[in-house]
C-alpha positions as CSV (number, residue, x, y, z in Angstrom):
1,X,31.4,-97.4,125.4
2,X,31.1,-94.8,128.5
3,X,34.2,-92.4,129.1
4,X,36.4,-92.2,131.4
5,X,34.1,-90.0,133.4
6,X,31.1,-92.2,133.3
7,X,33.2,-94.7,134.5
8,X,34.3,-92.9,137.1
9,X,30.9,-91.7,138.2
10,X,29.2,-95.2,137.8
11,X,32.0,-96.3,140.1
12,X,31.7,-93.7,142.7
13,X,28.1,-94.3,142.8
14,X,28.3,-97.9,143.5
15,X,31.1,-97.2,145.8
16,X,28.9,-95.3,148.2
17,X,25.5,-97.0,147.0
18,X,27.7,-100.2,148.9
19,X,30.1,-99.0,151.2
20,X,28.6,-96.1,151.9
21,X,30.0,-92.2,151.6
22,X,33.4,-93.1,153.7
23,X,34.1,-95.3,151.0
24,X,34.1,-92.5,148.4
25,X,37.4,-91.3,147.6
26,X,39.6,-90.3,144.0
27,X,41.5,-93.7,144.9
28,X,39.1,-96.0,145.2
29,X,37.0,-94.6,142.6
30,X,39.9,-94.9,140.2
31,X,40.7,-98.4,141.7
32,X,36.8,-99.5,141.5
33,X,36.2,-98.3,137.5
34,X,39.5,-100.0,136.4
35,X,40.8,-96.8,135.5
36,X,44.6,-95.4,136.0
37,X,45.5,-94.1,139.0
38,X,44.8,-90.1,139.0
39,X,41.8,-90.5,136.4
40,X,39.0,-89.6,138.8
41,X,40.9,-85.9,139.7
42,X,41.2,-85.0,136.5
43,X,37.5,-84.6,136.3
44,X,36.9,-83.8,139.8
45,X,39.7,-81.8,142.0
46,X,38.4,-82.0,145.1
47,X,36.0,-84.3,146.9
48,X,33.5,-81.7,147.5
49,X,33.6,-81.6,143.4
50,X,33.2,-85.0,143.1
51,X,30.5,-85.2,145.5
52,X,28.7,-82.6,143.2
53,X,29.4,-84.8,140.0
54,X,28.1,-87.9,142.0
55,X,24.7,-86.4,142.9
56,X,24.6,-84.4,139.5
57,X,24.9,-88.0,137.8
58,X,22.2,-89.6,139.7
59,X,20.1,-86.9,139.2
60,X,20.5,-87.1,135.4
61,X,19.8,-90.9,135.5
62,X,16.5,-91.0,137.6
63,X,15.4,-87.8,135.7
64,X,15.6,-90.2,133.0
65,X,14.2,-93.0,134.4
66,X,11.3,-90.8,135.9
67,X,10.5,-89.4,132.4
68,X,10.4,-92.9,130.8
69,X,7.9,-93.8,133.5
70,X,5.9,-90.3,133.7
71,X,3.5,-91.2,130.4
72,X,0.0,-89.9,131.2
73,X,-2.3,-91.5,133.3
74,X,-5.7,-91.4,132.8
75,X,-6.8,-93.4,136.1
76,X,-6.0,-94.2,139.7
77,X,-5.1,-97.7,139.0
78,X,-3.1,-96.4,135.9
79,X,-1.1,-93.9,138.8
80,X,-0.8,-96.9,141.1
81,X,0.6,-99.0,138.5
82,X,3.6,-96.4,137.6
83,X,4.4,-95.0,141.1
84,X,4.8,-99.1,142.3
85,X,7.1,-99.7,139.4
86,X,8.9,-96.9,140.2
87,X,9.3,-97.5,143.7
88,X,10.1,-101.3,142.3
89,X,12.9,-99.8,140.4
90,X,14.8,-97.6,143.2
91,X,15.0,-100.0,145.8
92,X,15.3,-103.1,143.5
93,X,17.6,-103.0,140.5
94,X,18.6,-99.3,141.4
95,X,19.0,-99.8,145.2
96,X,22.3,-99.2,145.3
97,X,22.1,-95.6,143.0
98,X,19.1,-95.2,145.7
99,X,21.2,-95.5,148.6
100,X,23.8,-93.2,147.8
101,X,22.0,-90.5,146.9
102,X,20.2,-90.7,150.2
103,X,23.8,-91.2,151.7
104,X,24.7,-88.1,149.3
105,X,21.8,-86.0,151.0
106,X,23.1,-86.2,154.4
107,X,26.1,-85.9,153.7
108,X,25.6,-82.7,151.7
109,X,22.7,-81.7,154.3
110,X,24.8,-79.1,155.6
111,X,26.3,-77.8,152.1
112,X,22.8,-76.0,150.7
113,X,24.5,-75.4,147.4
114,X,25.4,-79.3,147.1
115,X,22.2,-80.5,146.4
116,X,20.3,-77.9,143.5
117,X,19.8,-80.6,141.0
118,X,18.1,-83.3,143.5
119,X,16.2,-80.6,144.4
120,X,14.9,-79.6,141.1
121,X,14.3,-83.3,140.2
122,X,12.2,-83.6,143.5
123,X,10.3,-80.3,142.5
124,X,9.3,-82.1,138.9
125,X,8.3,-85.2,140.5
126,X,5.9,-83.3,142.7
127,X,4.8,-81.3,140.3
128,X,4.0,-84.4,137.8
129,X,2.5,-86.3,140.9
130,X,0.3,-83.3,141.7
131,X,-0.6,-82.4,138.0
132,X,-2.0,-86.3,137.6
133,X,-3.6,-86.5,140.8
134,X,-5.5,-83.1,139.6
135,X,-6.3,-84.5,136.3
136,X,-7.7,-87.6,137.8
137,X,-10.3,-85.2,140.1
138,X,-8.3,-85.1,143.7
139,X,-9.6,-82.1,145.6
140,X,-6.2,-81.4,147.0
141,X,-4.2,-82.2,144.8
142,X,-0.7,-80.2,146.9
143,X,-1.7,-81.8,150.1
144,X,-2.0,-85.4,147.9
145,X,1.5,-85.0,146.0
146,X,3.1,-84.3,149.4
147,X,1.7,-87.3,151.3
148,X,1.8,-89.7,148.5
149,X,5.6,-88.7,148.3
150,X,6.3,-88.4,152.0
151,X,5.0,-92.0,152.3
152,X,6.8,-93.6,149.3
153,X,10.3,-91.8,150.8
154,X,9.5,-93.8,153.4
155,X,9.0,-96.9,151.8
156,X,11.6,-96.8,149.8
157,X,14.3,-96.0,153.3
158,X,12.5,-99.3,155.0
159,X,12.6,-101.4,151.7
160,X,16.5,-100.2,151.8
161,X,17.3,-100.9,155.5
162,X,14.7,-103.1,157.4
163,X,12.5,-104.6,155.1
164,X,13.9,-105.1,151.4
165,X,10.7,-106.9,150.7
166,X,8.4,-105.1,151.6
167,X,5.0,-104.6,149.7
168,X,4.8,-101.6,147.5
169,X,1.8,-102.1,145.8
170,X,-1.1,-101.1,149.2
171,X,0.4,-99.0,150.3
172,X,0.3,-96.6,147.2
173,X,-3.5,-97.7,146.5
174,X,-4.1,-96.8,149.8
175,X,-3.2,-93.0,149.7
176,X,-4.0,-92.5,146.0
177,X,-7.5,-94.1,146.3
178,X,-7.9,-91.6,149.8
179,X,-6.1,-88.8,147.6
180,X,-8.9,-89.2,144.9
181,X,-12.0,-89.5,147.0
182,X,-11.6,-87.4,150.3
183,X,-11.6,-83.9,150.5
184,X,-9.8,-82.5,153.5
185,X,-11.6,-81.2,156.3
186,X,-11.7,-77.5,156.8
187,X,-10.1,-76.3,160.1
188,X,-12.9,-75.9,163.1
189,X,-13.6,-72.1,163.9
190,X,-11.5,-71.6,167.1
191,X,-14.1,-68.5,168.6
């Protein structure tokens, strides 16, 4: 059975995964986890606090999730196969966690000590993405992490705005199959 302050924090997070980050308030967190009035500040005092707990949860659950899913890989169509389920996963059965830490991120944009623990999970997603793209022979394997990321950030914003079904699937082949096979041009001599 979760405690009170998993309660809490599942609530806030579907709270502003649905409403958005207006919606995210001691109140209506209390209100939305069936818990008594006053529950949610006892954990968190302040928004600001419970904006940190929100985005420290999330973290914790798709660090989770991203560990489950990380096994090695020991081909491009084995890579393909993970990074579309997880991308399946966060804008599917997770799209509302998904949208509030996005909602989360702007609204902490301006706070740079809001957001260490996204960060860090970001920094050992990239680094697994790069270490398998390296093992699997890419010749850039930075440049490769980065745009394979940068492009399934963007998938996942249009599958959660625009376009919730939206393929996954060739998009990812696409720039794993380019990250594996084509080596990046050098820059032209500019004398």
């Amino acid at each position: 059975m979760a405690t009170t302050r998993e309660r809490a924090l599942e609530a806030a997070v579907r709270l502003v995964g649905e409403q958005g980050v207006r919606a995210l308030t001691h109140a209506r967190v209390d209100a939305a986890a069936g818990l008594p009035k006053g529950s949610t500040s006892n954990w968190f005092r302040t928004r600001d606090a419970l904006i940190a707990g929100v985005l420290v949860w999330i973290a914790e659950r798709e660090r989770a999730d991203l560990t489950a899913a990380m096994n090695p890989v020991e081909n491009g169509e084995e890579l393909i196969d993970v990074l579309t389920r997880l991308l399946e996963d966060v804008t599917g059965r997770h799209a509302a966690r998904t949208r509030a830490r996005y909602a989360l991120f702007l609204e902490t944009a301006a706070a740079p000590d809001a957001q260490p623990s996204m960060r860090d999970q970001r920094s050992q997603f990239e680094s697994w993405t790069r270490d398998r793209l390296a093992l699997l022979g890419a010749p850039e394997p930075d440049v490769a992490a980065r745009a394979l990321l940068a492009m399934s950030a963007g998938i996942i914003v249009n599958r959660l705005t625009v376009a919730p079904d939206a393929p996954i699937r060739p998009a990812i082949e696409l720039v794993v199959r380019a990250a594996l096979t084509v080596p990046r041009a050098e820059p032209a001599d500019a004398s």
